[in-house]
C-alpha positions as CSV (number, residue, x, y, z in Angstrom):
1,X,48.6,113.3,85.6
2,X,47.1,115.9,82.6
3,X,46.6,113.8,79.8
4,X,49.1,116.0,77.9
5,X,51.8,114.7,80.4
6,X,51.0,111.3,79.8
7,X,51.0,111.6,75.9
8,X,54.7,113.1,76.9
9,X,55.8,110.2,78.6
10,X,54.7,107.8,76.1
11,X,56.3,109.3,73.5
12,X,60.4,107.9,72.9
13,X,61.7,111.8,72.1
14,X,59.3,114.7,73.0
15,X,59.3,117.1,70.0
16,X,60.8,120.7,70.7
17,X,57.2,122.2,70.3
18,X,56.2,120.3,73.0
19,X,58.5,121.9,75.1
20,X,57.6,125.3,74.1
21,X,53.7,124.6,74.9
22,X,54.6,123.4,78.3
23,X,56.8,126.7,79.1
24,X,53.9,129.0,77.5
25,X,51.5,127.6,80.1
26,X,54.2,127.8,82.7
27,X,53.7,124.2,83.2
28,X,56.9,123.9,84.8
29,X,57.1,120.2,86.7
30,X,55.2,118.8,83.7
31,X,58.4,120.4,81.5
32,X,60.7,119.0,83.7
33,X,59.3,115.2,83.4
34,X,58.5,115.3,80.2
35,X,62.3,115.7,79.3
36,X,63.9,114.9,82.1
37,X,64.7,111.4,80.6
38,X,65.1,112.5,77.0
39,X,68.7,112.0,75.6
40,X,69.8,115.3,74.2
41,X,71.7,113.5,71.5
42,X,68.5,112.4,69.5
43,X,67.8,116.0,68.9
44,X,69.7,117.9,66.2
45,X,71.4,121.3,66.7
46,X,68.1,123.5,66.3
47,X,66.1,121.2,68.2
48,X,68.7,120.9,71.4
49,X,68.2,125.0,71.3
50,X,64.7,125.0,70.7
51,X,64.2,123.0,74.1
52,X,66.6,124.2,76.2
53,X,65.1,127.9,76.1
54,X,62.2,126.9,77.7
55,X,63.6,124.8,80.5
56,X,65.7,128.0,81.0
57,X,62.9,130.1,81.6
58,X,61.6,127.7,84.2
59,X,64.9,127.8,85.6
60,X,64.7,131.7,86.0
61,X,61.5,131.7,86.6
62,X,61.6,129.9,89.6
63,X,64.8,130.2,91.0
64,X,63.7,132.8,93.6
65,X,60.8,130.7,95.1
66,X,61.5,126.9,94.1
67,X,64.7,126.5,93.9
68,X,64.5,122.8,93.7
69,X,62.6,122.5,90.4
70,X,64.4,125.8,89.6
71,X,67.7,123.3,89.8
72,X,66.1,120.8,88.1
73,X,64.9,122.7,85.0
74,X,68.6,124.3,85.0
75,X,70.4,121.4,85.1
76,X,68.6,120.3,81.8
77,X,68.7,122.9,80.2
78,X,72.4,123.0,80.2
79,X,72.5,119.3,79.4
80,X,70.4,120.4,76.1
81,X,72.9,123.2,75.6
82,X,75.6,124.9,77.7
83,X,75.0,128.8,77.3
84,X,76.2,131.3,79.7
85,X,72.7,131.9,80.7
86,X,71.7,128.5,81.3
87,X,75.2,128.2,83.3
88,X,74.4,130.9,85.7
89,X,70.8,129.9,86.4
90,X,72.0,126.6,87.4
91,X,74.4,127.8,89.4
92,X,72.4,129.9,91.5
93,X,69.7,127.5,91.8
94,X,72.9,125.0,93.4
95,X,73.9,127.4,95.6
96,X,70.0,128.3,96.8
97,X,69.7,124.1,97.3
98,X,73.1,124.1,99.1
99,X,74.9,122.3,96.4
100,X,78.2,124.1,96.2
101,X,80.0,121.7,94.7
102,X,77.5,121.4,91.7
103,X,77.4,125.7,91.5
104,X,81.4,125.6,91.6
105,X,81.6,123.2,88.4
106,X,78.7,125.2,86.6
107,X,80.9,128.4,87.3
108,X,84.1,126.8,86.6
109,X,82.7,125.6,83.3
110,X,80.9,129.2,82.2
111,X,84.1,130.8,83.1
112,X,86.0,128.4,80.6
113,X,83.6,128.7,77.7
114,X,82.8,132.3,77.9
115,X,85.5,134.1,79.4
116,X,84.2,137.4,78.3
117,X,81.0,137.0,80.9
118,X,82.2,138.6,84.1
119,X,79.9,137.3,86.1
120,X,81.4,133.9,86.3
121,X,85.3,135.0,87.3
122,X,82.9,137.3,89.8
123,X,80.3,134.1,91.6
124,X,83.1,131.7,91.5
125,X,85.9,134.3,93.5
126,X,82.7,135.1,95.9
127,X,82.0,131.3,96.5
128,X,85.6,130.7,96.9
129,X,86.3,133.2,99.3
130,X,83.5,131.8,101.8
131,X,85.2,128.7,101.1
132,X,88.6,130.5,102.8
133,X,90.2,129.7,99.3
134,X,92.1,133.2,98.9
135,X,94.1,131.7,95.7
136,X,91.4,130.6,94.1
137,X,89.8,133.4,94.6
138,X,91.9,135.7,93.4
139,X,92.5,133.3,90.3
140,X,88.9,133.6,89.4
141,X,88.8,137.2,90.4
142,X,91.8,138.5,88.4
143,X,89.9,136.7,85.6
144,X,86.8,138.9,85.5
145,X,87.1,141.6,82.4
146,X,88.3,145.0,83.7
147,X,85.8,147.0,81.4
148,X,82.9,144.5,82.4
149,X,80.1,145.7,84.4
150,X,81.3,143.1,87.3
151,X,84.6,144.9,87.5
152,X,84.4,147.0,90.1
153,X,82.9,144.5,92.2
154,X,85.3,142.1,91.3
155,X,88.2,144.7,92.4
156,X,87.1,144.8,95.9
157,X,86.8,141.4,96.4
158,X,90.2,141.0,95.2
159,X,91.8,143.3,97.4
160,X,89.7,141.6,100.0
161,X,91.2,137.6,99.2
162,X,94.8,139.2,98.5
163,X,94.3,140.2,102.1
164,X,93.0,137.1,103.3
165,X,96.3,135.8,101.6
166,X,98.5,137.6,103.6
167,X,97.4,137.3,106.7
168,X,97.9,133.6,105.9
169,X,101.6,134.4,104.7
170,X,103.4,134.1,108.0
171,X,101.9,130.8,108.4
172,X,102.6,129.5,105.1
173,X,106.3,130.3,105.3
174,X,106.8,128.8,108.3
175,X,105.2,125.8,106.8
176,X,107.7,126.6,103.7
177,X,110.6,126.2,106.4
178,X,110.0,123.0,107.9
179,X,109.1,121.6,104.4
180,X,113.0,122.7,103.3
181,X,114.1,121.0,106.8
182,X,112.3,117.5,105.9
183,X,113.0,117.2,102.8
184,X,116.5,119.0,103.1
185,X,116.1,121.2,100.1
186,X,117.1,124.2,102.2
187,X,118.7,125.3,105.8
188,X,115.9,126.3,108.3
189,X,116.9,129.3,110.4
190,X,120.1,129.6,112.7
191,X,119.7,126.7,115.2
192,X,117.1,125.0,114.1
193,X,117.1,121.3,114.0
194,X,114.9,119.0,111.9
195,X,111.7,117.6,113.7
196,X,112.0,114.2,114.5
197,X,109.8,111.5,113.1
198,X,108.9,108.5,115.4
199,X,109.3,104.9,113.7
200,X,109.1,101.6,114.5
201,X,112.5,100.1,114.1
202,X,111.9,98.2,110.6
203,X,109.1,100.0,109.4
204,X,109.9,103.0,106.3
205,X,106.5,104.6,107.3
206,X,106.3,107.4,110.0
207,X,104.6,106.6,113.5
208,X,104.0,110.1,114.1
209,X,101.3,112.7,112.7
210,X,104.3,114.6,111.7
211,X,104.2,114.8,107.7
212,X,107.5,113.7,106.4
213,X,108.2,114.8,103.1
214,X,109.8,112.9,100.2
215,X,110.7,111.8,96.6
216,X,109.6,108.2,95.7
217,X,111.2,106.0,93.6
218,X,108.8,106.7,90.8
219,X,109.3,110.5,90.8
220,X,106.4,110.8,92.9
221,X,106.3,113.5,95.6
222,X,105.4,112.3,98.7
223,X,104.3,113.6,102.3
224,X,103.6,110.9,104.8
225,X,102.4,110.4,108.3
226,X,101.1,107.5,110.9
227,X,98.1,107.9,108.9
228,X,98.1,109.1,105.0
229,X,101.1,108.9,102.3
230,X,100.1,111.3,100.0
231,X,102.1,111.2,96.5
232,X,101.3,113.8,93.3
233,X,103.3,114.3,90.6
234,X,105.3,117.5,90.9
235,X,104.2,119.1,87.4
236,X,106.5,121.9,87.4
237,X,105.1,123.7,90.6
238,X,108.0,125.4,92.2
239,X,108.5,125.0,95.7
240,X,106.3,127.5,97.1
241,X,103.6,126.4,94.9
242,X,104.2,122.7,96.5
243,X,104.3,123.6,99.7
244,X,100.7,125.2,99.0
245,X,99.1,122.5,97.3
246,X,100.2,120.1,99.9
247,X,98.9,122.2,102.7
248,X,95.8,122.0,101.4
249,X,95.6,118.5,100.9
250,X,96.9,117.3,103.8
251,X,93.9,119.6,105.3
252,X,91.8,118.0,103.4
253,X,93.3,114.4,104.3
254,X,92.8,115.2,108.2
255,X,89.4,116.6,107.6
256,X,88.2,113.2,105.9
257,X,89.6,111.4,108.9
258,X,88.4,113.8,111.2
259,X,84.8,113.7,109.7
260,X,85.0,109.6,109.0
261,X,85.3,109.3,112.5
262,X,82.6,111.8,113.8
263,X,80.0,110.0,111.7
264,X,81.6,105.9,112.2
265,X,82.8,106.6,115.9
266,X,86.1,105.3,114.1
267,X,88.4,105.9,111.4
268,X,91.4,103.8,109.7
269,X,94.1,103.9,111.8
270,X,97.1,102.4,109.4
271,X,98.7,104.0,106.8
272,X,96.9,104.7,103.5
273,X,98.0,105.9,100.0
274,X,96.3,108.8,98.9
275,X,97.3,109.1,95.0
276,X,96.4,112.7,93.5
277,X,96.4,112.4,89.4
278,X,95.8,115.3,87.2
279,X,93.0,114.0,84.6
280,X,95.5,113.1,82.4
281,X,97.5,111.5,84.5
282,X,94.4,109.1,85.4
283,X,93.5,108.4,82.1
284,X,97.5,107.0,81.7
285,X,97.5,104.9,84.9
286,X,94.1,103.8,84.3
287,X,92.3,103.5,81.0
288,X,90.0,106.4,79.3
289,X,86.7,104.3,80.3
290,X,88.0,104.5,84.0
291,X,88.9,108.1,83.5
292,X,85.9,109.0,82.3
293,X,83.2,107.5,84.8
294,X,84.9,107.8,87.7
295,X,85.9,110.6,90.2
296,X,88.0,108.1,91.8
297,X,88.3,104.6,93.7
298,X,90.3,102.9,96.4
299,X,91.9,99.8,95.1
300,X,95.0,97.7,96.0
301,X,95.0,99.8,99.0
302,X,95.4,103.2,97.9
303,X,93.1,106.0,97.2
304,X,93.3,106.9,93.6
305,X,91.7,110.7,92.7
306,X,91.1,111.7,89.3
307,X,91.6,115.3,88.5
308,X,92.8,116.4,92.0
309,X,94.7,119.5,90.1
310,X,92.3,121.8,91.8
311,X,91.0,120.4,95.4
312,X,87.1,122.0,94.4
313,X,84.6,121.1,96.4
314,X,83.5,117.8,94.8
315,X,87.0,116.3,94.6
316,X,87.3,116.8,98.4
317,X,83.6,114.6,98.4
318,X,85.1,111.8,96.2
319,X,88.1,111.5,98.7
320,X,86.5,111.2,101.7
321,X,83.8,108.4,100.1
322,X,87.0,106.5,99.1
323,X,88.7,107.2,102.7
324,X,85.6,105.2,104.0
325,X,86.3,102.4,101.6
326,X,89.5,102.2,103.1
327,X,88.1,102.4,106.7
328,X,85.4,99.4,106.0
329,X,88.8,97.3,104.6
330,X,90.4,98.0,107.4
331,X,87.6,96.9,109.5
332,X,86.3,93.8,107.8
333,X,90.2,92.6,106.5
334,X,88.9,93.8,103.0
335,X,85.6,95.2,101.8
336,X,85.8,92.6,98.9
337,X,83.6,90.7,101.4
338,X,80.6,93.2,101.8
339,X,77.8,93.0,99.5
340,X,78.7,96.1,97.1
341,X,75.8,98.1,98.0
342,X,76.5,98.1,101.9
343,X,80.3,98.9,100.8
344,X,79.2,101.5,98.6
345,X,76.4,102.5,100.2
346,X,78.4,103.5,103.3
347,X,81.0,105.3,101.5
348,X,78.2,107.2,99.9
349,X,76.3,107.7,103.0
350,X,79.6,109.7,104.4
351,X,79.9,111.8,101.4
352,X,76.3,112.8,101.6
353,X,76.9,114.1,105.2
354,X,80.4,115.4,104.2
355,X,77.9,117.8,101.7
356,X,75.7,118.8,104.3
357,X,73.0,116.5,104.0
358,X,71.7,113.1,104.8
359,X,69.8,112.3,100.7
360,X,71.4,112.6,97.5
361,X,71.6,115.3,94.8
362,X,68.2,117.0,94.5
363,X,67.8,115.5,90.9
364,X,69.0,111.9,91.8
365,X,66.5,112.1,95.1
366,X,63.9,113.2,93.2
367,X,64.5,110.2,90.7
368,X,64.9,108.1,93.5
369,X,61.5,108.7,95.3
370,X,59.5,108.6,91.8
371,X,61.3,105.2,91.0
372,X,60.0,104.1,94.2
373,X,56.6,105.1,93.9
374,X,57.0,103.7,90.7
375,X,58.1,100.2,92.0
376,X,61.5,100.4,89.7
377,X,63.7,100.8,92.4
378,X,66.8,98.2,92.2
379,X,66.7,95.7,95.0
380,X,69.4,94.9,97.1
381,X,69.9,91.8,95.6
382,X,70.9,92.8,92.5
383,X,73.4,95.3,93.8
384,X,75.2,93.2,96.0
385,X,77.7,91.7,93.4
386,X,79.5,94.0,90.8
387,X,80.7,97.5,90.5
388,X,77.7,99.6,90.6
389,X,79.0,102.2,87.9
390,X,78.8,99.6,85.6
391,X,74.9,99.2,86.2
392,X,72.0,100.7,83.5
393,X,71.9,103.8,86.3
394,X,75.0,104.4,88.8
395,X,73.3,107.1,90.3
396,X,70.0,105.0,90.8
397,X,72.0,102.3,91.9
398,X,74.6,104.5,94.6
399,X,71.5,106.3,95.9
400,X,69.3,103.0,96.8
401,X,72.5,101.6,98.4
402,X,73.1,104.8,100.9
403,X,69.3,104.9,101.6
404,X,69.8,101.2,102.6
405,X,73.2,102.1,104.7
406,X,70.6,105.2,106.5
407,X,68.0,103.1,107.1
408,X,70.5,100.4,109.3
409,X,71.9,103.8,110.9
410,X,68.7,105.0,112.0
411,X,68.0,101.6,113.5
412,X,70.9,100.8,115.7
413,X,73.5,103.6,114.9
414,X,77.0,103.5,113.6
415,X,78.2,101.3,116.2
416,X,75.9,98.1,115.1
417,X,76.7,98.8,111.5
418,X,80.3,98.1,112.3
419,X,79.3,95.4,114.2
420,X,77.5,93.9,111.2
421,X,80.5,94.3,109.1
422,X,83.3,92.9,111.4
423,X,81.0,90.4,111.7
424,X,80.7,89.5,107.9
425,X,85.0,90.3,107.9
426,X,85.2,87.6,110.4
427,X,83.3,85.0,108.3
428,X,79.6,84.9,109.1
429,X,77.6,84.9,105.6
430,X,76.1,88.4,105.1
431,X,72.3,87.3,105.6
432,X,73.2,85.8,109.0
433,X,74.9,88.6,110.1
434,X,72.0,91.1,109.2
435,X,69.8,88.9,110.7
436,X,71.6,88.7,114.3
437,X,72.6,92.6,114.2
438,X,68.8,94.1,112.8
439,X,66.5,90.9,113.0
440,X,66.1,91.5,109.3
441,X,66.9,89.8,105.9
442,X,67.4,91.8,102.8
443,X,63.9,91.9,101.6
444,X,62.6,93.3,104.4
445,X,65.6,95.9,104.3
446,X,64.6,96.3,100.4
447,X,61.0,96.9,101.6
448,X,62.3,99.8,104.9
449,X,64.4,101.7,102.0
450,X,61.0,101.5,99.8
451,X,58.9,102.7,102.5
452,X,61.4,105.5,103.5
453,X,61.6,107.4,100.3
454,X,57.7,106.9,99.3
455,X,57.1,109.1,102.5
456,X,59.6,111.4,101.5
């Protein structure tokens, strides 16, 4: 470590000139540590600008050949100060580290703040048409500025997802027409007769992967099968616009299941609530602290997603980690009984592969592996009781818990992790349990998850 590093890391708040220095000498991994823990709110106005710039130039400096630190210099430079060109670098350094989700928010945020820059309304309706998301596409598309220099572009691609829209037409109206059939809003065509939904005599909940739809008591629209009951808020959508959003999250609903299962070898088999809040909504039902920490949780046996408005990339993530919770309380009679860092572990685990990945976000892996080297990592221990975003670092502490849940994995697969936890669900203390399934106890776990990322 250069001794001008060190003097960096000892010091509380790096000054702004420090920054500059560091940029000038294209020292850019020394730039990136020496700030990389510094709270932007200690700085004033100037200062936030004045260190920003030069994490920016990293960021385009390197975004061609290291994305990685490119991404990492990005994403602090836009914690230091959101500027469209900050916002763009960041997002192309996400997409070049396969981190769409992370490039959709950065281009979702730049097209919010400066809706005069074409090129976000342009990267986002690109991104979203490899997605196979023609309306958002052509949302962000119709958004860029038609004297801009990304218009032309942009007008091609349009026509292109307006297409893609079409061709997806005839399906969606017949969706449309069985939707009026269920929920008798409307006649389907001449001769037509509702499809029936299997029940067990007693039981209000469909038996069949048929999607029922509904109005709840609360107001609540609802679509329901053997396996999700899915309720939103109507919020004026008409009925074409319902039918749409639904589609897309009952898609989304059966890919969580679908994926769960590829990864556990199971899947919950009973019913579930899926709740879908706007951010708003969340904050009502369940506190501004909650609203603003969390993407969303499973508790008294319903999935609860904040800001589920748009289904982006990230909010399809956050569902399937809380589907897994509801999987593991299925199959241990309530997850209450897990340590929290194999129950949140797991779910993160999931999400990770759901992303494309086995490890966490570049920045929270590279944290990870330094705190290791470093010897700060949390043990299991510590995590095991509690909810983990109320630790000193959630990401720190979600990260070392999936790196645990990968490390049983890699020993003795999905099926003996299940084994593990029915085990626990049945009764046998947690320790015991490890022990029997991985001849193991948790410091000896706590030392594989060390060992693990230090090679990494």
């Amino acid at each position: 470590m250069s001794p001008l590093l060190l003097a960096l890391l000892l010091t509380a708040a790096p000054p702004p000139q420090q920054a500059q220095q560091l940029a000038k000498a294209k020292k850019w991994e020394d730039l990136y540590l020496a700030y990389s823990s510094a709270d932007p709110t200690g700085y004033s106005d100037e200062q936030r600008k004045a260190i920003a710039g030069p994490l920016l130039k990293g960021c385009e400096a390197l975004v061609a050949n290291d994305a990685v630190m490119a991404f990492s210099l990005g994403d602090r430079s836009v914690a230091f100060e959101e500027t469209a060109s900050g916002l763009r670098c960041l997002a192309r350094a996400a997409l070049a580290t396969d981190q769409r989700g992370t490039a959709e928010e950065a281009l979702r945020k730049g097209l919010e703040r400066f809706p005069k820059e074409g090129a976000f309304g342009l990267e986002l309706g690109k991104l979203l048409l490899g997605d196979k998301d023609a309306p958002g596409a052509i949302e962000a598309l119709s958004k860029v500025p038609t004297k801009g220099p990304q218009a032309a572009e942009a007008k091609k691609l349009l026509q292109k997802a307006k297409s893609l829209s079409a061709e997806e037409g005839k399906a969606r109206a017949e969706v449309e027409n069985i939707e009026r059939r269920m929920s008798g809003e409307g006649p389907g065509p001449r001769g037509s007769t509702q499809p029936a939904i299997a029940r067990d005599e007693g039981n209000t909940q469909p038996t069949s992967l048929t999607y029922e739809s509904g109005v709840g008591e609360d107001g609540m629209r609802t679509r329901a099968n053997r396996r999700f009951v899915m309720k939103y808020f109507n919020n004026n959508r008409d009925f074409g616009q319902r039918a749409e959003y639904e589609g897309r999250v009952i898609a989304t609903l059966e890919e969580a299941y679908e994926h769960t299962r590829s990864i556990l070898g199971e899947a919950r088999e009973g019913p579930v609530d899926v709740i879908l809040y706007t951010r708003q909504e969340f904050r009502t039902h369940m506190g501004s602290s909650l609203a603003n920490a969390a993407a969303g949780l499973y508790s008294d046996q319903a999935i609860r997603i904040n800001d589920a408005a748009e289904l982006t990339q990230q909010t399809k993530a956050t569902l399937v980690h809380e589907y897994v919770h509801a999987a593991v309380d299925e199959f241990c009679g309530g997850g209450h009984r897990l340590p929290t860092w194999l129950n949140e572990g797991l779910a993160e685990y999931v999400e990770w592969r759901y992303l494309g990945g086995d490890g966490p976000p570049v920045l929270v892996g590279n944290a990870l592996r330094g705190a290791a080297r470093a010897g700060r990592l949390p043990s299991l221990t510590a995590l095991s009781q509690g909810a983990l975003i109320q630790t000193s670092d959630p990401a720190m502490a979600y990260a070392t818990s999936a790196v645990a849940v990968r490390e049983l994995m890699n020993r003795g697969g999905a099926a003996r992790l299940l084994a593990l936890i029915r085990d626990v669900g049945q009764g046998t203390p947690f320790d015991q349990a490890l022990q029997s399934q991985y001849g193991m106890d948790v410091a000896k776990l706590d030392e594989e998850v060390k060992s693990s990322l230090s090679k990494r």
